[in-house]
PDB file of N, CA, C and O in Angstrom:
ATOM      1  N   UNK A   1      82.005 101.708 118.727  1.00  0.00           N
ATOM      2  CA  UNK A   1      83.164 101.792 117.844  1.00  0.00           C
ATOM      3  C   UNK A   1      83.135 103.154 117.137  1.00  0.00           C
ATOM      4  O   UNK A   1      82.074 103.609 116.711  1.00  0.00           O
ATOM      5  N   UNK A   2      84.313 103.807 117.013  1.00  0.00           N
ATOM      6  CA  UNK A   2      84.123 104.994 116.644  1.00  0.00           C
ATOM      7  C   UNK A   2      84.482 104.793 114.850  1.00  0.00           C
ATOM      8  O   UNK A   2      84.967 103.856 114.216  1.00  0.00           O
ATOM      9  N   UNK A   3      83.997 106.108 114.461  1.00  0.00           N
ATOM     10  CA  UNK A   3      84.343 105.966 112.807  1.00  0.00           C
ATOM     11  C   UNK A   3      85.772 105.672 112.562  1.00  0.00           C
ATOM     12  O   UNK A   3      85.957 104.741 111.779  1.00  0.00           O
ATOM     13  N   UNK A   4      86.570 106.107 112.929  1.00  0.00           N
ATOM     14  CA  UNK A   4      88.086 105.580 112.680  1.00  0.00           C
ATOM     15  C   UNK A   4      88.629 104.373 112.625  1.00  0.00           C
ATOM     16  O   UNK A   4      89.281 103.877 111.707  1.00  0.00           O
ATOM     17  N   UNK A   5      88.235 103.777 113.982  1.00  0.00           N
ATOM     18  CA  UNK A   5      87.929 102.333 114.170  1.00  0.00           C
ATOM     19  C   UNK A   5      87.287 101.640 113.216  1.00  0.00           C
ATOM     20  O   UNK A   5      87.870 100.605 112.891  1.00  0.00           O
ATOM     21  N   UNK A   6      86.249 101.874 112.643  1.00  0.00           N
ATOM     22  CA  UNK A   6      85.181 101.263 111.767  1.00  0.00           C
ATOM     23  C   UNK A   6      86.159 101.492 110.165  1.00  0.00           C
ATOM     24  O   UNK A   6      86.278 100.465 109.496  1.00  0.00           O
ATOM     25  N   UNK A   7      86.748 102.653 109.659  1.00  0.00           N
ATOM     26  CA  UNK A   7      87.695 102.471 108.390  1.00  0.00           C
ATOM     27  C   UNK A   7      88.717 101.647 108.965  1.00  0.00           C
ATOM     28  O   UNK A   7      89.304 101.058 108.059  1.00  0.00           O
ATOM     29  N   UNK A   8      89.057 101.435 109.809  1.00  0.00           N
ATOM     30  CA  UNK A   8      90.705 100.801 110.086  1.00  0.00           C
ATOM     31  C   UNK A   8      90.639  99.423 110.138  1.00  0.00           C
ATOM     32  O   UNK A   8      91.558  98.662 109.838  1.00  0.00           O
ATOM     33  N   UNK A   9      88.785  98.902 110.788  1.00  0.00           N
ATOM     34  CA  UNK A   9      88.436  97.038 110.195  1.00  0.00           C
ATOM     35  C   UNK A   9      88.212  97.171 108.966  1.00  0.00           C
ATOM     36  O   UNK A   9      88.718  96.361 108.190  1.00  0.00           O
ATOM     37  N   UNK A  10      87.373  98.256 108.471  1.00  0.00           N
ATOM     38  CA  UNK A  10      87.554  97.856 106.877  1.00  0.00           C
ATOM     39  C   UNK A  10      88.769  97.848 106.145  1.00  0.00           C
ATOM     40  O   UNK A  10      89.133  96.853 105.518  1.00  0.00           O
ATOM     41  N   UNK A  11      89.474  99.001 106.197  1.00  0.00           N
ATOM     42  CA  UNK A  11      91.001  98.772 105.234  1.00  0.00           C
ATOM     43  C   UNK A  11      91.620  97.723 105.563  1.00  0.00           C
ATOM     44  O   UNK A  11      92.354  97.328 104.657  1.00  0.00           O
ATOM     45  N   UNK A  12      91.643  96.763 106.981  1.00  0.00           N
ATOM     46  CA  UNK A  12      92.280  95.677 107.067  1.00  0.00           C
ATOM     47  C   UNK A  12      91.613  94.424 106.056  1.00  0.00           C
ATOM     48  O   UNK A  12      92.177  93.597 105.340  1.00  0.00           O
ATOM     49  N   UNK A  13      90.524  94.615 106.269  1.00  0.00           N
ATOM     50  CA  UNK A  13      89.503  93.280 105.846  1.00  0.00           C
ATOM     51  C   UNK A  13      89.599  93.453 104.072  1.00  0.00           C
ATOM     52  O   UNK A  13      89.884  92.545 103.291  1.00  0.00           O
ATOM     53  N   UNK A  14      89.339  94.598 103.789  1.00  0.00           N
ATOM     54  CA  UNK A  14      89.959  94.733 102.147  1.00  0.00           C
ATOM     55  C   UNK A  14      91.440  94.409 102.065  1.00  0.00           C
ATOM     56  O   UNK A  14      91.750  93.911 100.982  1.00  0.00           O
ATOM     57  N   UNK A  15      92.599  94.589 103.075  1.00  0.00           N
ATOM     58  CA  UNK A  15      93.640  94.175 102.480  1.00  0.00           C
ATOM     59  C   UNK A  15      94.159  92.787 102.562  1.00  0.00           C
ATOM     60  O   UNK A  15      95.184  92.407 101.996  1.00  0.00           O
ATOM     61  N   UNK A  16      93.137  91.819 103.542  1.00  0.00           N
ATOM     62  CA  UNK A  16      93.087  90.527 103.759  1.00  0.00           C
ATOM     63  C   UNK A  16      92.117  90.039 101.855  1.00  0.00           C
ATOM     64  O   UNK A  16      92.792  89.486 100.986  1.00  0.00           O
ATOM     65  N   UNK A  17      91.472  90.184 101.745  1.00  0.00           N
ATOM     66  CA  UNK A  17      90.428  90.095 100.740  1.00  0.00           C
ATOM     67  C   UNK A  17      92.102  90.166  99.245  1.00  0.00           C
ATOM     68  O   UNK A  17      92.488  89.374  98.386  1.00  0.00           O
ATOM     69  N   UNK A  18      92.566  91.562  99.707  1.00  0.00           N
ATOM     70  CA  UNK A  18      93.496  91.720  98.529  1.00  0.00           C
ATOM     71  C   UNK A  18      94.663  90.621  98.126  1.00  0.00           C
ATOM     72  O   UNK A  18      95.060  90.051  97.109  1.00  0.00           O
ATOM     73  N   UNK A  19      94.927  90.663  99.335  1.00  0.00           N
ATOM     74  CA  UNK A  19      96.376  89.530  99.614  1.00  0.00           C
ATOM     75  C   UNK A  19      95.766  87.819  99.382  1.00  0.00           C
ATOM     76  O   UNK A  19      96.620  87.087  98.882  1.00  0.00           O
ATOM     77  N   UNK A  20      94.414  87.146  99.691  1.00  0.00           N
ATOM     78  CA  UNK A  20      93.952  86.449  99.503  1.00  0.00           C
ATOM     79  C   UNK A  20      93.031  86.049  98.696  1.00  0.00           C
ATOM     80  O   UNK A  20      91.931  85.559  98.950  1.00  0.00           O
ATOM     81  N   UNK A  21      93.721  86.367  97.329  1.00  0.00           N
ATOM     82  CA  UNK A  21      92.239  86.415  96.234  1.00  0.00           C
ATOM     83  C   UNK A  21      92.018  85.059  95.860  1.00  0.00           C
ATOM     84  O   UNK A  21      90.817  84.801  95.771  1.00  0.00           O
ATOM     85  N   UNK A  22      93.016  83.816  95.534  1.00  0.00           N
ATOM     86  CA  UNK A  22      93.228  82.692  95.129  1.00  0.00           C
ATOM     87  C   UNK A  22      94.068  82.333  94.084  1.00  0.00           C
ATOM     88  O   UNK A  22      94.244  81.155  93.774  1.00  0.00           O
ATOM     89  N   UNK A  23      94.839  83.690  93.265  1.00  0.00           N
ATOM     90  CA  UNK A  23      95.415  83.395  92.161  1.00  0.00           C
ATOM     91  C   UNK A  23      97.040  84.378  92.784  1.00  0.00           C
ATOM     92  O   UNK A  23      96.984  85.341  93.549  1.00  0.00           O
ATOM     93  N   UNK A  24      97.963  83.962  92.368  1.00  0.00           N
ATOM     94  CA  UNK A  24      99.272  84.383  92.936  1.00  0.00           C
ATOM     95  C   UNK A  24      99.125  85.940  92.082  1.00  0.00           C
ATOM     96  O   UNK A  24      99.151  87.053  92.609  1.00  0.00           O
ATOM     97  N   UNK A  25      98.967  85.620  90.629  1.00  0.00           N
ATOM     98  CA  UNK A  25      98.692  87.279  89.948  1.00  0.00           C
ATOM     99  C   UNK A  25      98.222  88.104  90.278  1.00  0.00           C
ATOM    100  O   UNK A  25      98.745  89.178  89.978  1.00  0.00           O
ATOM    101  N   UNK A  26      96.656  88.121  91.286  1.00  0.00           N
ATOM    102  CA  UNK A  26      96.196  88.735  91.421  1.00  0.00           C
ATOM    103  C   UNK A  26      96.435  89.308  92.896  1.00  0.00           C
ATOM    104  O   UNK A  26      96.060  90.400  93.322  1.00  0.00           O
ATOM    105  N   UNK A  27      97.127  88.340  93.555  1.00  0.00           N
ATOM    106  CA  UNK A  27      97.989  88.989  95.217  1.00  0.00           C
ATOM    107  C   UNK A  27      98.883  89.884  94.603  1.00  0.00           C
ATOM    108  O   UNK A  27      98.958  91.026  95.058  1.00  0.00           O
ATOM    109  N   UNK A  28      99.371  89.647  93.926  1.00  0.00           N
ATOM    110  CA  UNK A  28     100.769  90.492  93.563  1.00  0.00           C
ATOM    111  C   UNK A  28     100.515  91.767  92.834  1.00  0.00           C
ATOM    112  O   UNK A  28     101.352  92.608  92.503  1.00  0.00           O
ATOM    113  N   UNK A  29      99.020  91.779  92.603  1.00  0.00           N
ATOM    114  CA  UNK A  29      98.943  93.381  91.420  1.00  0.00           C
ATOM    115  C   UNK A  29      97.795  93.806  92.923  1.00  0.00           C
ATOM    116  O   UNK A  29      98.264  94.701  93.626  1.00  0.00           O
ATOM    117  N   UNK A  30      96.778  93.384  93.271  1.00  0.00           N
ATOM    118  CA  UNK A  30      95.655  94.036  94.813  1.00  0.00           C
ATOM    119  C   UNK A  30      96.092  94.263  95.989  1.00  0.00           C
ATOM    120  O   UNK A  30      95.703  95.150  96.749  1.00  0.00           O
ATOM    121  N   UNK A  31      97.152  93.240  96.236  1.00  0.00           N
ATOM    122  CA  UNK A  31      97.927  93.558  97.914  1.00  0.00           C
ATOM    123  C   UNK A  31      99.163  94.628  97.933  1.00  0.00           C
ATOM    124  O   UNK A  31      98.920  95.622  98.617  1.00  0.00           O
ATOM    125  N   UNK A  32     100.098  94.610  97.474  1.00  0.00           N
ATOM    126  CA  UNK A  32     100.874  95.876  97.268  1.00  0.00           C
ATOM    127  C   UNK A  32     100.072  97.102  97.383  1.00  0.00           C
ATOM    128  O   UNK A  32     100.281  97.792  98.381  1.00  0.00           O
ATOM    129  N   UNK A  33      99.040  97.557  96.389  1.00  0.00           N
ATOM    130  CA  UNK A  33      97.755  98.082  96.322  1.00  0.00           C
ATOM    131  C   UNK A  33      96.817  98.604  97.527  1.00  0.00           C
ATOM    132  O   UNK A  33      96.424  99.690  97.953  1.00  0.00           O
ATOM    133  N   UNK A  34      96.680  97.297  97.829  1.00  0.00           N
ATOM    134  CA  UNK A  34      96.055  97.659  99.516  1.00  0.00           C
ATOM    135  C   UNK A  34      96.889  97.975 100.713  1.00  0.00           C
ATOM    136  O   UNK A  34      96.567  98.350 101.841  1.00  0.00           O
ATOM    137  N   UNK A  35      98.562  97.611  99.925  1.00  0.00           N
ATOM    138  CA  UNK A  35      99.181  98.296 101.371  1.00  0.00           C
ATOM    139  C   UNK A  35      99.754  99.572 101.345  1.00  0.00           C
ATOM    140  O   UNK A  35     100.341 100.124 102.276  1.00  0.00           O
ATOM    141  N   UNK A  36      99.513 100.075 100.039  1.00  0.00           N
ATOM    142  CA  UNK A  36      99.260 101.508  99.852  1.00  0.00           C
ATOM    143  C   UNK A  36      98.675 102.371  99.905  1.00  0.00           C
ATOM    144  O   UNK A  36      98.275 102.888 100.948  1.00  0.00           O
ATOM    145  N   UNK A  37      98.428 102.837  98.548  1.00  0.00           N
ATOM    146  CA  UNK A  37      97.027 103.498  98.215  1.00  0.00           C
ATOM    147  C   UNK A  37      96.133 103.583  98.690  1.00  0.00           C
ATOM    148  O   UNK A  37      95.547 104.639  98.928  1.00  0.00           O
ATOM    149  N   UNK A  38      95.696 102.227  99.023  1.00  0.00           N
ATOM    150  CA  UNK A  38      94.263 101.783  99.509  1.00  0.00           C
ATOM    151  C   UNK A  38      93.811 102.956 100.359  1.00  0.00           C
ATOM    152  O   UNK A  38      92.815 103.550  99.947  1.00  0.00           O
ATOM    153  N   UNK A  39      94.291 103.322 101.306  1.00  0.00           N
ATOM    154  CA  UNK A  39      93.962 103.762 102.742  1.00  0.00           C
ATOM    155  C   UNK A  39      94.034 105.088 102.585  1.00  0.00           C
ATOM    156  O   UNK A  39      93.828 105.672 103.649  1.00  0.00           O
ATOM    157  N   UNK A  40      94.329 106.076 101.315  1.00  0.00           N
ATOM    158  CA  UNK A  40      94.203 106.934 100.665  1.00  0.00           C
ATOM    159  C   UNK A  40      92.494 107.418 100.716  1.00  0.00           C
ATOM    160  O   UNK A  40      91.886 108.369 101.205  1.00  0.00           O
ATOM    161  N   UNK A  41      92.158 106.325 100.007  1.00  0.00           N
ATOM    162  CA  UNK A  41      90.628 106.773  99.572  1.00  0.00           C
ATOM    163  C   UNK A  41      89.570 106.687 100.077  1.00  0.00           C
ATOM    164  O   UNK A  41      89.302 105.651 100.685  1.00  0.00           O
ATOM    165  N   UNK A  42      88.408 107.980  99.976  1.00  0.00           N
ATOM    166  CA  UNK A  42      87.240 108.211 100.588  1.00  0.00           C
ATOM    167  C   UNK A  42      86.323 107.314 100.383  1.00  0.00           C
ATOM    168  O   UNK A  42      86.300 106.624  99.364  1.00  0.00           O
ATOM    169  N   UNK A  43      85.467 107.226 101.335  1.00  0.00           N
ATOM    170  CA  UNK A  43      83.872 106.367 101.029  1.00  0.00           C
ATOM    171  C   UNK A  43      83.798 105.599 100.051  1.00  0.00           C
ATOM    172  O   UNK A  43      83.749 104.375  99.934  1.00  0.00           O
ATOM    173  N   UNK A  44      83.794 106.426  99.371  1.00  0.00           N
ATOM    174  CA  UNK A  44      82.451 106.395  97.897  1.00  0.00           C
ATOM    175  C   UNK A  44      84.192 105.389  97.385  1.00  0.00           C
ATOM    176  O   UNK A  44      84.508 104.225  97.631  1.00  0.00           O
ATOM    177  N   UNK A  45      84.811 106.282  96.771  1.00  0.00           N
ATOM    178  CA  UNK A  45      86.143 105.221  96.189  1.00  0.00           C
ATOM    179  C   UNK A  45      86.681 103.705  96.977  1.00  0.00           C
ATOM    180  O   UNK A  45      87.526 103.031  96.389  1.00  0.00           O
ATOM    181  N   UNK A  46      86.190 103.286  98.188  1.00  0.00           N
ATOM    182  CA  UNK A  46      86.300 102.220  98.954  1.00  0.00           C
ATOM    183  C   UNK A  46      85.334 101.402  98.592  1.00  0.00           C
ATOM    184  O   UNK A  46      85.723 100.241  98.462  1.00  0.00           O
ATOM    185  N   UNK A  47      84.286 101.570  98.395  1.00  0.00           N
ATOM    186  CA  UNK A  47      83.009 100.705  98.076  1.00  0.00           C
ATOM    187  C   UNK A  47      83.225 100.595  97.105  1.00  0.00           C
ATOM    188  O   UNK A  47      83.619  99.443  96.925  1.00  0.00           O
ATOM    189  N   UNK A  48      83.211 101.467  95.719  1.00  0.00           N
ATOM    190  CA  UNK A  48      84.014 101.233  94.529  1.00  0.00           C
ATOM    191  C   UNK A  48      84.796  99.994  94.073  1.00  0.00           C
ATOM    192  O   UNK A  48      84.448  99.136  93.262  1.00  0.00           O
ATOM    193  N   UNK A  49      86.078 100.109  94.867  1.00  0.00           N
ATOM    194  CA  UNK A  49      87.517  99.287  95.399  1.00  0.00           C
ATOM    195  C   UNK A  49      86.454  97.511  95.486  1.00  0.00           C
ATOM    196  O   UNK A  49      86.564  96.406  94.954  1.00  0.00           O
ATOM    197  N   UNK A  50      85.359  98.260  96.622  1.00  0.00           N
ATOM    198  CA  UNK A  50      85.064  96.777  97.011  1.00  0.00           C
ATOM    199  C   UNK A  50      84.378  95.938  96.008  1.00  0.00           C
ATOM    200  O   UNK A  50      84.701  94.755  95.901  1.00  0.00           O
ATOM    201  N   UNK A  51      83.550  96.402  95.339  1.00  0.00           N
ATOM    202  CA  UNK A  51      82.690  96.129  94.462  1.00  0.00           C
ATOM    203  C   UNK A  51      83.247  95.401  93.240  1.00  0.00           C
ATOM    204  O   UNK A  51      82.786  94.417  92.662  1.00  0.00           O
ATOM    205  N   UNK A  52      84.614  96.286  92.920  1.00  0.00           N
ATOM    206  CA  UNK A  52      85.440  95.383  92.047  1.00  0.00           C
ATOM    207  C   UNK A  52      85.994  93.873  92.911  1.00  0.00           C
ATOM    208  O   UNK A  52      86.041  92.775  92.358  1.00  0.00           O
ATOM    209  N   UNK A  53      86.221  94.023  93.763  1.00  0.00           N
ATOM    210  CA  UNK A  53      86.850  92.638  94.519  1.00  0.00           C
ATOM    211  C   UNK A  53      86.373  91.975  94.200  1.00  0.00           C
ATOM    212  O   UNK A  53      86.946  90.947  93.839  1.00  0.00           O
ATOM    213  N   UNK A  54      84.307  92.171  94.066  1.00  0.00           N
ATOM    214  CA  UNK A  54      83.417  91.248  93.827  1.00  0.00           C
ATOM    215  C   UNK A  54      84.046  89.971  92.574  1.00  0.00           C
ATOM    216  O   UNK A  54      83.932  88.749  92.669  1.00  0.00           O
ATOM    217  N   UNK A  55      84.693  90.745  91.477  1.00  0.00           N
ATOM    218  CA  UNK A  55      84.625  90.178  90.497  1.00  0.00           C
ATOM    219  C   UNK A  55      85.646  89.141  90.183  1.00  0.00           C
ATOM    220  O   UNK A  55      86.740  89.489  90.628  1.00  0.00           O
ATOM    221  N   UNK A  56      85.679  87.989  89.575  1.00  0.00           N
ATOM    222  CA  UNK A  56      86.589  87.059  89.141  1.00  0.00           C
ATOM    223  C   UNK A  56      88.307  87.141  89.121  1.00  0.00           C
ATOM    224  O   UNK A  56      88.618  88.206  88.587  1.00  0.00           O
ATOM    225  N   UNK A  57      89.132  86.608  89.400  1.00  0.00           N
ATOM    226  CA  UNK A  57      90.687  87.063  89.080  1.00  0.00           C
ATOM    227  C   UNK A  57      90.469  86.858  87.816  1.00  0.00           C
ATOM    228  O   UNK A  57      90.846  87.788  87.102  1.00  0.00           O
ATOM    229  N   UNK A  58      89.993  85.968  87.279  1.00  0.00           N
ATOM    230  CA  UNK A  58      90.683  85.908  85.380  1.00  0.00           C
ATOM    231  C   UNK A  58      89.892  87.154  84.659  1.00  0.00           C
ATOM    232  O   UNK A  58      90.498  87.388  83.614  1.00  0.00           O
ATOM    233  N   UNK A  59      88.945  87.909  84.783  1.00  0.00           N
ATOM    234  CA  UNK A  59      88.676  89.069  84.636  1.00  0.00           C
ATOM    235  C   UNK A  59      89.110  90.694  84.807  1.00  0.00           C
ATOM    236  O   UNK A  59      89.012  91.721  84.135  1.00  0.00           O
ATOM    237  N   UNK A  60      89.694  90.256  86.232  1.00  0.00           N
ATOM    238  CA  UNK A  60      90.372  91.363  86.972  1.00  0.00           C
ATOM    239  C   UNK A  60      91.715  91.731  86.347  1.00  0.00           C
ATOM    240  O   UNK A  60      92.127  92.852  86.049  1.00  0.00           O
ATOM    241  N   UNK A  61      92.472  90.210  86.177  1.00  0.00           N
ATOM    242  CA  UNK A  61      93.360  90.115  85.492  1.00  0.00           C
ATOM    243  C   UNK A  61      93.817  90.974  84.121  1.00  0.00           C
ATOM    244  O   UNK A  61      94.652  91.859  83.937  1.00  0.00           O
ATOM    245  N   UNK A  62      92.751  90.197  83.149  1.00  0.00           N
ATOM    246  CA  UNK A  62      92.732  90.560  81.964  1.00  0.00           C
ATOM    247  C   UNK A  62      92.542  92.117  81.706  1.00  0.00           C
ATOM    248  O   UNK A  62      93.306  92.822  81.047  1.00  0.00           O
ATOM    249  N   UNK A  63      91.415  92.506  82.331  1.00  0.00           N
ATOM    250  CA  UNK A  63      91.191  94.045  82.438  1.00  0.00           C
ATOM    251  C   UNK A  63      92.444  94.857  83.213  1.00  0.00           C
ATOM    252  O   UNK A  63      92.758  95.818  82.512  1.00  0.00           O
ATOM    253  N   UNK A  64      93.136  94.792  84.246  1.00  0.00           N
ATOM    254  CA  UNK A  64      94.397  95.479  84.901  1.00  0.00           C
ATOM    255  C   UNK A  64      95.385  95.202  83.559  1.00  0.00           C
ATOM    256  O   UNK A  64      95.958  96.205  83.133  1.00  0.00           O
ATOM    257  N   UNK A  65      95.646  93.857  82.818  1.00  0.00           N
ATOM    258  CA  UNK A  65      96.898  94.376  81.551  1.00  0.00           C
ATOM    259  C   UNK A  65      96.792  94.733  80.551  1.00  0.00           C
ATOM    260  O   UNK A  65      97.617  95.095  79.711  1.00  0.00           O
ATOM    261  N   UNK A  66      95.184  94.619  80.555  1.00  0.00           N
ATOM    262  CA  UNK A  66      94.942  95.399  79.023  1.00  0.00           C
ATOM    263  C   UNK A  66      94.740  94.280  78.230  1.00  0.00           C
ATOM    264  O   UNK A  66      94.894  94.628  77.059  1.00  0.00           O
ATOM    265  N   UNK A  67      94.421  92.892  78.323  1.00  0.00           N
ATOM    266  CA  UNK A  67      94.312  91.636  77.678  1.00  0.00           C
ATOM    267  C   UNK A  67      92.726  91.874  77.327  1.00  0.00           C
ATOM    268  O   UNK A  67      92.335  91.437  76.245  1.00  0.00           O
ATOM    269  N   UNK A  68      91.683  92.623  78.287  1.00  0.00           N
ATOM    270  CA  UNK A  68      90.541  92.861  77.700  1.00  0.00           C
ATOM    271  C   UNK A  68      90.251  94.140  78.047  1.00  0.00           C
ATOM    272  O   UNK A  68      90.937  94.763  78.857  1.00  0.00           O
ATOM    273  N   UNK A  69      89.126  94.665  77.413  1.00  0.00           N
ATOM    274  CA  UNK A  69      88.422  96.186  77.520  1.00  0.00           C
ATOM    275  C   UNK A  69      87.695  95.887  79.183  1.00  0.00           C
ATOM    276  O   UNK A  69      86.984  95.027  79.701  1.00  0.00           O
ATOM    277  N   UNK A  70      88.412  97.242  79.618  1.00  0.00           N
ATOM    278  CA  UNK A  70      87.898  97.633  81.156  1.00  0.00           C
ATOM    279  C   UNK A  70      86.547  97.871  81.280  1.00  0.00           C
ATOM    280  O   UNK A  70      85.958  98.766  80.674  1.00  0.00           O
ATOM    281  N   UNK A  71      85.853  96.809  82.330  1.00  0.00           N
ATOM    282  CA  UNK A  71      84.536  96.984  82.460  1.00  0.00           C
ATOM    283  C   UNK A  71      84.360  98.508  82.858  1.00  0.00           C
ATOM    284  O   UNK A  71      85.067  98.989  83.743  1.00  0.00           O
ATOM    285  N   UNK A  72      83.481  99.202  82.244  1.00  0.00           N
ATOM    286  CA  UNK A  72      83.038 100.505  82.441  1.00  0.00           C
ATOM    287  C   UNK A  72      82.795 100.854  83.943  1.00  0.00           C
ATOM    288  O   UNK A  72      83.091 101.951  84.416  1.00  0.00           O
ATOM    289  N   UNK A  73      82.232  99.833  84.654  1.00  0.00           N
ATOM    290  CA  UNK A  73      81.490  99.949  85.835  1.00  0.00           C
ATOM    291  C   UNK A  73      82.833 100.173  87.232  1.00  0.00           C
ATOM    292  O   UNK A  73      82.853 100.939  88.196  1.00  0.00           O
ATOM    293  N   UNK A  74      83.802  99.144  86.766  1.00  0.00           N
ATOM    294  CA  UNK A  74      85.120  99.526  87.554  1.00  0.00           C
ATOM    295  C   UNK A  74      86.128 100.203  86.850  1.00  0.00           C
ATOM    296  O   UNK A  74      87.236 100.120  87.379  1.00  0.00           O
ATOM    297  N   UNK A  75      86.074 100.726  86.007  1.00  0.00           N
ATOM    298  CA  UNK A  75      86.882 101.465  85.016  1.00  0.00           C
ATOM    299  C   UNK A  75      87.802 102.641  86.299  1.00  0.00           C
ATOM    300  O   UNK A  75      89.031 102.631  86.366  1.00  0.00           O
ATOM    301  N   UNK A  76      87.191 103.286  86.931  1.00  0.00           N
ATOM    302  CA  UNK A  76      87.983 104.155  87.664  1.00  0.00           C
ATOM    303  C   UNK A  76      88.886 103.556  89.451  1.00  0.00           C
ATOM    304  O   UNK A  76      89.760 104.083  90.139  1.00  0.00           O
ATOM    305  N   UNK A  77      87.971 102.065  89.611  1.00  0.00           N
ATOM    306  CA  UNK A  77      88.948 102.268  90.537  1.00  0.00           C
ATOM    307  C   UNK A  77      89.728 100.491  89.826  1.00  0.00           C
ATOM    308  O   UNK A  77      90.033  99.529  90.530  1.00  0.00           O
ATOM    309  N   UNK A  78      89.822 100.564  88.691  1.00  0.00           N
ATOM    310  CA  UNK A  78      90.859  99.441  87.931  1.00  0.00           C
ATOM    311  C   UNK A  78      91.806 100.467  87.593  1.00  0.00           C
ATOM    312  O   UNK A  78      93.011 100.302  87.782  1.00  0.00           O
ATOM    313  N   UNK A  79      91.180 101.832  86.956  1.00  0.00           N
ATOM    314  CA  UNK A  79      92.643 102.881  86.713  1.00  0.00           C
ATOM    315  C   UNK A  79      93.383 103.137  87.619  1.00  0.00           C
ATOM    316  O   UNK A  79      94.545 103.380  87.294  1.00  0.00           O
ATOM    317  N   UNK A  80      93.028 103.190  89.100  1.00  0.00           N
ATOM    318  CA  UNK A  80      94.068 103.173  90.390  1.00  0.00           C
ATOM    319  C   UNK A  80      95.157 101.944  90.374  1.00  0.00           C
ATOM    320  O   UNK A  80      96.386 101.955  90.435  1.00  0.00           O
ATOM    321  N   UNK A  81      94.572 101.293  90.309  1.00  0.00           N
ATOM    322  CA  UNK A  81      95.278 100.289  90.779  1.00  0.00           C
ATOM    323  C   UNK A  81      96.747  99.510  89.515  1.00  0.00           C
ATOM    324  O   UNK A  81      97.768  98.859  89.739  1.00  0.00           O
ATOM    325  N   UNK A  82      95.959 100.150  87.977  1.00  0.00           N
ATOM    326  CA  UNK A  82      96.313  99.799  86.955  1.00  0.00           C
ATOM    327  C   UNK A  82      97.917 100.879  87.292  1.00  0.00           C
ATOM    328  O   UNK A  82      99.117 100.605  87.320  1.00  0.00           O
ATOM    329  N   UNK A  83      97.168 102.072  87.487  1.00  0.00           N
ATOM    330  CA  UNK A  83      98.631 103.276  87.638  1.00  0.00           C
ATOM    331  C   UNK A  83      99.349 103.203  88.679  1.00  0.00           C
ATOM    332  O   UNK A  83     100.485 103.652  88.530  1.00  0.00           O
ATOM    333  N   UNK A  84      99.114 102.827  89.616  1.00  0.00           N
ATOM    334  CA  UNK A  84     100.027 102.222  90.862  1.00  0.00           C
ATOM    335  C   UNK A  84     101.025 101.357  90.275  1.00  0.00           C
ATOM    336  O   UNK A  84     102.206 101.556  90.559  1.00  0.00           O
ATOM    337  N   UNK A  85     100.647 100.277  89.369  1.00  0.00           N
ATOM    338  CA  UNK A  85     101.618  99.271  89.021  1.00  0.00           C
ATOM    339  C   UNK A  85     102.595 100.056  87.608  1.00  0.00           C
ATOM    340  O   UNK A  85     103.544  99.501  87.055  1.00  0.00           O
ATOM    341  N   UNK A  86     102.181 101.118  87.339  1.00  0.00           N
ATOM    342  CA  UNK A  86     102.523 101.480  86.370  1.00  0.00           C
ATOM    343  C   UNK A  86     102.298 100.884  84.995  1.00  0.00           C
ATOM    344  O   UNK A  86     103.191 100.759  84.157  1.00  0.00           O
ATOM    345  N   UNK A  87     100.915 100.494  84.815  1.00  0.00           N
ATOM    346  CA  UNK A  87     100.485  99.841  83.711  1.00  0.00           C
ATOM    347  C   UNK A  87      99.512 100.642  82.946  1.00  0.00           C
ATOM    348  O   UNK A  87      99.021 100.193  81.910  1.00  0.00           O
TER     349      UNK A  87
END
């Protein structure tokens, strides 16, 4: 499999992950997201991306509207996704 191949299962599998989080809020602010942007960003900002996925919707949530203080640790790729929506 060549490297191209190998980003093009990952950006799919993150935008399956995006579109299927379990909460309708959180399809509607990560999948738009992933059918954008996403495929924009290098390495290091993809693992980033992924790492936040790790975390809870009612967290993800709260931190993307500003209902709580942005975990430091995803702070830069929650600001992508936060300014995409225009929030």
């Amino acid at each position: 499999m060549t490297d191209a191949e190998r980003r093009e299962t990952r950006l799919k599998r993150l935008r399956i992950r995006c579109w299927r989080r379990g909460t309708k809020e959180m399809d509607m602010l990560l999948g738009p997201y992933a059918d954008g942007p996403l495929a924009a960003l290098d390495d290091a900002q993809l693992d980033a991306f992924e790492a936040l996925l790790e975390e809870n919707d009612q967290d993800l949530y709260a931190w993307i509207s500003g209902a709580a203080e942005m975990n430091p640790r995803h702070a830069e790729a929650l600001g992508r996704v936060a300014a995409h929506h225009g929030v």
